[in-house]
C-alpha positions in Angstrom: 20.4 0.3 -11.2 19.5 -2.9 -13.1 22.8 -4.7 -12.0 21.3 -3.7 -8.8 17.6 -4.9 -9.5 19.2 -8.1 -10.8 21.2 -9.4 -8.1 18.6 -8.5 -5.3 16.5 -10.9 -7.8 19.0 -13.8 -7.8 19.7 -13.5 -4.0 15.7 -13.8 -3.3 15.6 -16.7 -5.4 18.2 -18.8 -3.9 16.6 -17.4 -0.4 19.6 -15.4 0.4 17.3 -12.7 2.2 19.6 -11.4 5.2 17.3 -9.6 8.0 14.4 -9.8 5.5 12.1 -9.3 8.5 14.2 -8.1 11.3 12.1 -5.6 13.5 13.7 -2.4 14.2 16.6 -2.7 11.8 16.9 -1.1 8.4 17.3 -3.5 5.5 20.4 -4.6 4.1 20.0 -3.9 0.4 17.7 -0.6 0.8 17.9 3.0 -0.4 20.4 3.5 2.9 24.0 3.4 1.6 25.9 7.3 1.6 26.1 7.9 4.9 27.5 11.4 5.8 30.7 10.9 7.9 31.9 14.8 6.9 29.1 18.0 7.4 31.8 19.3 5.4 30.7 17.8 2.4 27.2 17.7 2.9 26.5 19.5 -0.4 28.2 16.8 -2.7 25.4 14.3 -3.1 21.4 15.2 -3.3 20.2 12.9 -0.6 22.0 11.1 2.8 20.7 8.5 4.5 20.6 7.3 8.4 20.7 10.8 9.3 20.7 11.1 13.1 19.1 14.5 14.1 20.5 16.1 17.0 18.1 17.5 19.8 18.5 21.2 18.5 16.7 20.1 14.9 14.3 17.8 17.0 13.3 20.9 18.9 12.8 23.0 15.9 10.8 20.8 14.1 8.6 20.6 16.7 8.1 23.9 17.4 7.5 24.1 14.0 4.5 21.8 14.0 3.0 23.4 16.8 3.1 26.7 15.3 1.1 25.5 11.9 -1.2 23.4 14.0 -2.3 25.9 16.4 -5.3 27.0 14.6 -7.5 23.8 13.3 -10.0 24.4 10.6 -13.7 23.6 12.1 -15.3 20.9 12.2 -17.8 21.6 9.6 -15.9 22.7 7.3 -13.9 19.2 7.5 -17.0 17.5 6.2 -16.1 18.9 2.7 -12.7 16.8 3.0 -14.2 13.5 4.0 -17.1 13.7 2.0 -15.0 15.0 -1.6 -12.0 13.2 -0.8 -12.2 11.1 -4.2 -13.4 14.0 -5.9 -10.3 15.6 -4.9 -7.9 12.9 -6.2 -9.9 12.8 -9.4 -9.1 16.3 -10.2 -5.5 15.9 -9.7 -5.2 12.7 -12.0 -6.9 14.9 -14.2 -4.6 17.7 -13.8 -1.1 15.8 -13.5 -1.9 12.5 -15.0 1.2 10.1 -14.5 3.4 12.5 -14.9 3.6 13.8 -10.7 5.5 10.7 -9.1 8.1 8.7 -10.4 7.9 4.9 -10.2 9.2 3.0 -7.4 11.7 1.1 -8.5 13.3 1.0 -5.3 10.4 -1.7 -4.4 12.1 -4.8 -4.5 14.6 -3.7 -2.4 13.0 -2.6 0.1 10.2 -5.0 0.2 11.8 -8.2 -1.1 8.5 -10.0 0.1 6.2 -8.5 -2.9 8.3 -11.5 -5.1 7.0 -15.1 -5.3 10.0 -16.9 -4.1 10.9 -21.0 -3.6 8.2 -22.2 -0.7 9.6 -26.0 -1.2 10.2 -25.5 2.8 6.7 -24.7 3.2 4.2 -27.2 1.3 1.7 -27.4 4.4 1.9 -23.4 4.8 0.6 -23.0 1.4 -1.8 -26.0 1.4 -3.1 -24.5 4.9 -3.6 -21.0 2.7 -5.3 -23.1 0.1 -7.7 -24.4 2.4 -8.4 -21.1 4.1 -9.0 -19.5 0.6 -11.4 -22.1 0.0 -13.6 -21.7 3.3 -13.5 -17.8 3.0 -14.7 -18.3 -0.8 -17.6 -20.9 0.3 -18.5 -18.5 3.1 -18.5 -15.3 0.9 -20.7 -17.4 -2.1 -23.1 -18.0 0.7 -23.6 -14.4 1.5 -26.4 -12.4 0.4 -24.8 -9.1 1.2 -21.6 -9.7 -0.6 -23.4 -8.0 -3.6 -21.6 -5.7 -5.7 -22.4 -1.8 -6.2 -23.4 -1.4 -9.3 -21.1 1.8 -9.7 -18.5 -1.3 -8.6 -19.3 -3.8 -11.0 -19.1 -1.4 -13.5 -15.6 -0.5 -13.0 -14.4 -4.2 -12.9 -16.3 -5.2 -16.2 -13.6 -2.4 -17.6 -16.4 -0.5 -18.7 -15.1 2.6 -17.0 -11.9 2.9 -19.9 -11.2 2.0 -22.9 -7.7 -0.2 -22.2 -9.1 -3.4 -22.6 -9.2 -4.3 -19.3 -10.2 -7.5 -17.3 -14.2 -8.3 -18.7 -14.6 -9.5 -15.1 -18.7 -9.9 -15.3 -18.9 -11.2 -11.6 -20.6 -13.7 -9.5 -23.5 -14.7 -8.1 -22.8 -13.6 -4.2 -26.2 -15.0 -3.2 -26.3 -18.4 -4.1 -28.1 -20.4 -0.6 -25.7 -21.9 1.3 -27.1 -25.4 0.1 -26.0 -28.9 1.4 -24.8 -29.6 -2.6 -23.1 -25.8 -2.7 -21.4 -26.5 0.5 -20.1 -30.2 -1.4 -18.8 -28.3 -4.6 -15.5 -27.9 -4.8 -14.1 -24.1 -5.5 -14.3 -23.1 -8.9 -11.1 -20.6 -8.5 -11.8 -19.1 -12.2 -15.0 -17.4 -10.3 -12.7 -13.8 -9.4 -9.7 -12.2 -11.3 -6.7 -14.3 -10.6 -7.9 -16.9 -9.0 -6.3 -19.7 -10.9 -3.2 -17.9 -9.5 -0.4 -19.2 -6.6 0.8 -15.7 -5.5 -1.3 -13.0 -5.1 -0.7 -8.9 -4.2 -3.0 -6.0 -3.7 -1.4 -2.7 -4.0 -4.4 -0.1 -1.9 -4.2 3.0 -3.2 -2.1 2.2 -6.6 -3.1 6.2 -7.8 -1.4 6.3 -11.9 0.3 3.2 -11.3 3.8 4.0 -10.2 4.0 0.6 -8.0 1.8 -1.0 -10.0 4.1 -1.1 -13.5 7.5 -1.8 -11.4 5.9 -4.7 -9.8 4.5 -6.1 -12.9 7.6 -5.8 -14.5 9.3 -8.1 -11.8 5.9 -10.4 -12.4 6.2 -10.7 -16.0 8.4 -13.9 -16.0 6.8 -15.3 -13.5 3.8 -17.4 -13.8 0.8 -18.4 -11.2 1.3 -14.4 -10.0 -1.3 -12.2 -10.0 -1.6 -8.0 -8.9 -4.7 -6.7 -7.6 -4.3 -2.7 -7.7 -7.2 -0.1 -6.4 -8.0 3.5 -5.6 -11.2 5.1 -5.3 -10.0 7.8 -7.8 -11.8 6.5 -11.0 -8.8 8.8 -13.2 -6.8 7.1 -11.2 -7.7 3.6 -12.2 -8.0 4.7 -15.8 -4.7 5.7 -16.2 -3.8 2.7 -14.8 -5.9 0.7 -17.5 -5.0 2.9 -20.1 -1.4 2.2 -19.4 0.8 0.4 -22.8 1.9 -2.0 -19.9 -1.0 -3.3 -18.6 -1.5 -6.9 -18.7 -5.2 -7.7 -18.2 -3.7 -11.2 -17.9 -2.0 -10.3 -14.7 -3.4 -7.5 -13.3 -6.8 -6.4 -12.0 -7.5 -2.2 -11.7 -10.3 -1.7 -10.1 -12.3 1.2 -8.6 -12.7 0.9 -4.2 -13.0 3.0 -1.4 -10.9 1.5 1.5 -13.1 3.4 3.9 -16.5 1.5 2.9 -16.5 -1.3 5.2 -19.5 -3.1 3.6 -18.1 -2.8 -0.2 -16.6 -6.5 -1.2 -13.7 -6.8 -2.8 -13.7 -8.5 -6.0 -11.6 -11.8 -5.1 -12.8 -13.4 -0.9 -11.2 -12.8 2.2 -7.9 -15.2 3.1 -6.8 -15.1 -0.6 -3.9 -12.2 -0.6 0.1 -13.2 -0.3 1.0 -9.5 0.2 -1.0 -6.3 0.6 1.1 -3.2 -0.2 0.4 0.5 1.5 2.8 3.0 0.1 1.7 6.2 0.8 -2.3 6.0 1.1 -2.8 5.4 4.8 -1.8 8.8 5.4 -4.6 10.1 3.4 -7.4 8.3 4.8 -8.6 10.3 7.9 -7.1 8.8 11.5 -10.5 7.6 12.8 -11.0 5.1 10.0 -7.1 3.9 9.8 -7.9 1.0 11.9 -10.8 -0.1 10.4 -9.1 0.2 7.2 -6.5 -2.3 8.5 -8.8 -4.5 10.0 -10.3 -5.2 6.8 -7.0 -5.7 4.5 -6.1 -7.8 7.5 -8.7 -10.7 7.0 -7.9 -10.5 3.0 -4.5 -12.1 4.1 -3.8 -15.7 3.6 -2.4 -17.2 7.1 1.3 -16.0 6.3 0.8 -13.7 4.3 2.0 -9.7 4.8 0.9 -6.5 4.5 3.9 -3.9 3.7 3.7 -0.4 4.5 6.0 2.8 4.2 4.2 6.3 4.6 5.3 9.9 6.0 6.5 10.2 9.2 6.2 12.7 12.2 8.2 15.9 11.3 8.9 14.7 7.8 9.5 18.5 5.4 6.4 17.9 4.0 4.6 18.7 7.9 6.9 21.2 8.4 6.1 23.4 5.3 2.5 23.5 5.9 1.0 26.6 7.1 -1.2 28.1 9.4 -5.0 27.2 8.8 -4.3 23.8 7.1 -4.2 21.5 10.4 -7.5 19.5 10.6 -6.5 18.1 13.5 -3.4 16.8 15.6 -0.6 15.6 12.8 -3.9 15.7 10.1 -3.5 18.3 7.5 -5.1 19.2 4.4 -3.3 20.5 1.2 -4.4 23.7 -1.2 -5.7 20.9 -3.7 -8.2 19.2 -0.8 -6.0 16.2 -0.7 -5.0 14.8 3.0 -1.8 13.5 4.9 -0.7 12.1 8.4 2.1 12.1 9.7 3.0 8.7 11.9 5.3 7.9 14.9 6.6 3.9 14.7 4.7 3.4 17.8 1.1 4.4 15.9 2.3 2.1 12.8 2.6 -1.0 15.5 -0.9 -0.1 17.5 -2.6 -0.4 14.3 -1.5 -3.3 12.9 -0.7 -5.2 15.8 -4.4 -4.1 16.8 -5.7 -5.9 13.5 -4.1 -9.3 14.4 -1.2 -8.7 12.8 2.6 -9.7 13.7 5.2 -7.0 13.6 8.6 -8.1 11.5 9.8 -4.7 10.6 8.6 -1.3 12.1 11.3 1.5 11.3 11.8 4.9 11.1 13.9 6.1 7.6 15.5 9.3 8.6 17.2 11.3 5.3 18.9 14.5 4.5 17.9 15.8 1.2 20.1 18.8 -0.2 19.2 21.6 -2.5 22.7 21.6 -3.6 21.5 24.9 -6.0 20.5 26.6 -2.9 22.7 25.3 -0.6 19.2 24.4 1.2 19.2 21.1 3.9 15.8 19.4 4.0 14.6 16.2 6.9 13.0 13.6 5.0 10.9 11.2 7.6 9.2 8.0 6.7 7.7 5.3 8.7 8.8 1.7 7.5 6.8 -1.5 8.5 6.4 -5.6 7.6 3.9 -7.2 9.4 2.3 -10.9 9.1 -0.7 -12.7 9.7 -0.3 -15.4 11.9 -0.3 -19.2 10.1 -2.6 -19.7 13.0 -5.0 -18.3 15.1 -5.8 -18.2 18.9 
């Protein structure tokens, strides 16, 4: 695994990054290498990948699907969903701590793009980035209701844990939008990483099992900086509480995706890469756009927001039952926490939607085997790059 880790480094760094953005295509150096030529031997390995399902399991599965959505819970008693959902996730961070998912070391190689790699060939893209950072900061100081909550404040100034996290105090959001302000030059030690060349934001980061992977890669690697939210308030504790959290490099910090008019604590235009792995599907399909919308304008011009969730008929759909469908592909789980389940063609309306370009929008089809068992089992995930234009219309 680390010989593995190690060369997909080296090859990045010299910019050997083969279909790195290709549309469509699966990567080159992903989790997508035992591919099953003999059903004979389908028991001899735990997973398969590139699995091609043949119209008799398509049909099944979505029989399936319309059988447990048949009956949708009502619509007031969805309110409880919406309303709790962070209260939800808090309880489970309380329950299973850090100990539910494993971390994603498979990152790098499937999203190469979350590493700062030689630019040399694109000096004016990053001074154009530099300059947009600049304008959205000047804009945002200028802002009365950029204020932060409180409750939000709070949560940055690490008062929330005990980890020694990132005494960010804040900033003045509502100084005038003067003639002198608008002649000061950007004070980039104003927001957590600022001073930094390469930025991330990983939305949903729950216990921190991208957030520890990706600062690992980080570590050696200065002018890098990772951003890392959820609205669970365990969540982010854990995260702070962590032995290898790096204040230096890393910002937790407590957000709602879904509040439109709650500011982030760095300004819009000043993120290299924004990372969704496995959150969108939680948030409830009316507000995944505006969701989007938002992370969108936190881009630089270039920069990319990665995604990888479930996808339509994944196991995970298929196992729920009766009574948990809150509406179509929209369930709920016994704990009160949510998932969707996307097609590729909903991944590219909703990011293309949000001014985005589409570089990679794939569907990751896998057989995972109970070989115990002798039980077969259709993994589904949705795949997706896509970039913010260097300039707009």
């Amino acid at each position: 695994m680390n010989a593995i880790w190690r060369k997909s480094v080296s090859c990045l760094r010299i910019g050997k990054v083969p279909h790195r953005y290709k549309s469509g295509c699966h990567p080159t150096v992903p989790l997508g290498s035992r591919i099953l030529t003999d059903p004979n031997k389908v028991f001899e390995h735990n997973m398969w990948d590139h699995i091609q399902w043949s119209e008799e399991e398509e049909a099944a599965a979505r029989k399936k699907v319309e059988e447990n959505s048949a009956v949708q819970i009502l619509l007031e008693e969805q309110v409880k969903y919406e309303n709790d959902a962070s209260k939800y996730w808090d309880t489970f961070y309380k329950i299973h701590k850090n100990k539910f998912f494993k971390d994603r070391n498979w990152l790098l190689r499937e999203f190469p793009e979350i590493l700062p790699v030689d630019r040399k060939s694109t000096t004016n893209t990053r001074e154009l980035s530099l300059n947009h950072v600049k304008t959205n900061m000047a804009s945002c100081l200028s802002r009365t209701h950029c204020s932060i909550p409180e409750e939000e404040e709070e949560a940055m100034t690490g008062n929330a844990g005990s980890s020694g996290g990132p005494r960010w105090t804040g900033f003045d959001f509502s100084i005038q939008d003067s003639e002198e302000h608008r002649k000061t030059p950007l004070k980039t030690d104003l927001f957590p990483g600022g001073s930094a060349t390469f930025r991330i934001l990983e939305v949903g980061c729950g216990a921190g099992n991208s957030v520890f992977p990706i600062l690992n890669i980080l570590q050696n690697m200065p002018g890098s900086f990772l951003y890392c939210c959820d609205f669970s308030s365990e969540a982010v504790e854990l995260v702070k509480s962590h032995p290898s959290y790096r204040a230096a490099q890393c910002s937790a910090f407590v957000h709602d995706v879904c509040a439109d008019g709650v500011a982030y604590p760095f300004p819009d235009g000043t993120l290299d890469v924004g990372l969704l792995v496995f959150v969108l599907s939680s948030v409830h399909p009316d507000r995944m756009q505006s969701v989007v919308n938002r992370l969108s304008k936190l881009l630089k011009p270039g920069g990319m927001l990665l995604f990888r969730d479930y996808g339509r008929y994944d196991k995970t759909q298929l196992r729920f039952k009766k009574g948990c469908c809150l509406s179509e592909n929209f369930y709920v789980r016994g704990d009160g926490t949510r998932a969707y389940f996307f097609t590729r063609g909903e991944v590219h309306t909703i990011f293309c939607k949000a001014g985005l370009d589409e570089k990679q929008n794939l569907v990751d089809r896998r057989l995972q085997v109970n070989r115990k068992k002798q039980v077969k089992m259709h993994r589904v995930w949705v795949q997706g790059k896509f970039q913010k234009p260097l300039h707009s219309n």
